[in-house]
N, C-alpha and C positions, 0 to 999 in steps of 0.2 A: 300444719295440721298435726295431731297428735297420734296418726292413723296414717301412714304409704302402704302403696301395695308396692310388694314386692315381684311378683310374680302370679300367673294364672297356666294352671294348668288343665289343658285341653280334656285330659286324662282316656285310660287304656284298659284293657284288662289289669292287669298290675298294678296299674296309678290310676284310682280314681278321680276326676276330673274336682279340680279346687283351686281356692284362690288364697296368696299367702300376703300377710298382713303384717308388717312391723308397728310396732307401738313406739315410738319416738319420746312421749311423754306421758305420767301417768294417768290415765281418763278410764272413766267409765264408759263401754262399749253401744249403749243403748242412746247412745247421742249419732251414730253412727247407719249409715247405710250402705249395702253394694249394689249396685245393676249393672245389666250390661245392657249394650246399645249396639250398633252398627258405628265403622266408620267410614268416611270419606276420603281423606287422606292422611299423611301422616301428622296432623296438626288439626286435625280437624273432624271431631266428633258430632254423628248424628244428634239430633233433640227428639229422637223417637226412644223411650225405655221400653224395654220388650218384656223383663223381672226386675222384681228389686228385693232385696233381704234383710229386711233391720232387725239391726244387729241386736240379739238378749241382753238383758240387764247383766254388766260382768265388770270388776273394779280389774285395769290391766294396769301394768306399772313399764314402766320404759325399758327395753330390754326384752320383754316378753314377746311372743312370737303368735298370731291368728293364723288358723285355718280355717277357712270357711268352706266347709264341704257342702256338693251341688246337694247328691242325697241323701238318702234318708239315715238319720244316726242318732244316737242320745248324746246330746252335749257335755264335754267333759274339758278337764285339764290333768296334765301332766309335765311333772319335771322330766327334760330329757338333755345331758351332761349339761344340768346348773341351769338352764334356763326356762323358764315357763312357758310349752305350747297352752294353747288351748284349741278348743276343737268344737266349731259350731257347724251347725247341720240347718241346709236351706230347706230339705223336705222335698226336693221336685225328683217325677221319676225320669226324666229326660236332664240331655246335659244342655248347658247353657250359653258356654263359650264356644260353640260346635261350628265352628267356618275360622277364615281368615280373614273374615271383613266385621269380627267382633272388636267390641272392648269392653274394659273392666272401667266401673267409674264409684267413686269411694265418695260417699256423701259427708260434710260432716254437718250437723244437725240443730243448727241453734237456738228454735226457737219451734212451739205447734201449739195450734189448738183446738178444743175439740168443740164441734159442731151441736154436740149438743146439750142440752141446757137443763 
């Protein structure tokens, strides 16, 4: 997949709650989804979605680094020492990965289409 997560954070006062993304190969991001779900154990994830956040039209090159923040923010990118974060904003005013029986689940996207005609 041309999109891992890296990490999800719960977030705090200090650290608002987000989910970190490495780009492994260069794609375009709107191929892309996050959700989170509940789990069962450690192999084994709910098939209940509870949000999901697809991902804005954005060209990422391998090496480059996502955050996808839970709220509310104007999507940007910045170089920070050499490498390209970017920074996308899901919009919710509540956080998402809020327990320890969440998880983080990275769509990748191959194929849609639209209903109407």
């Amino acid at each position: 997949m041309d999109l891992r997560i890296r990490n999800v954070v719960n977030g705090s006062a200090s650290a608002p709650e987000h989910a970190i993304l490495d780009v492994a190969n260069d794609t375009f991001t709107q191929f892309f989804g996050l959700a989170d779900t509940s789990y069962r154990g450690a192999d084994k994830v709910s098939n209940k979605l509870r949000h999901f956040f697809w991902m804005p039209t954005k060209k990422v090159h391998k090496g480059d680094v996502i955050f996808v923040w839970t709220g509310v923010g104007k999507d940007n990118s910045v170089v920070v020492n050499g490498v390209n974060v970017h920074h996308f904003y899901w919009g919710l005013a509540s956080k998402v990965w809020n327990n320890t029986g969440d998880a983080a689940v990275l769509f990748q996207i191959q194929e849609w289409m639209s209903t109407k005609t």
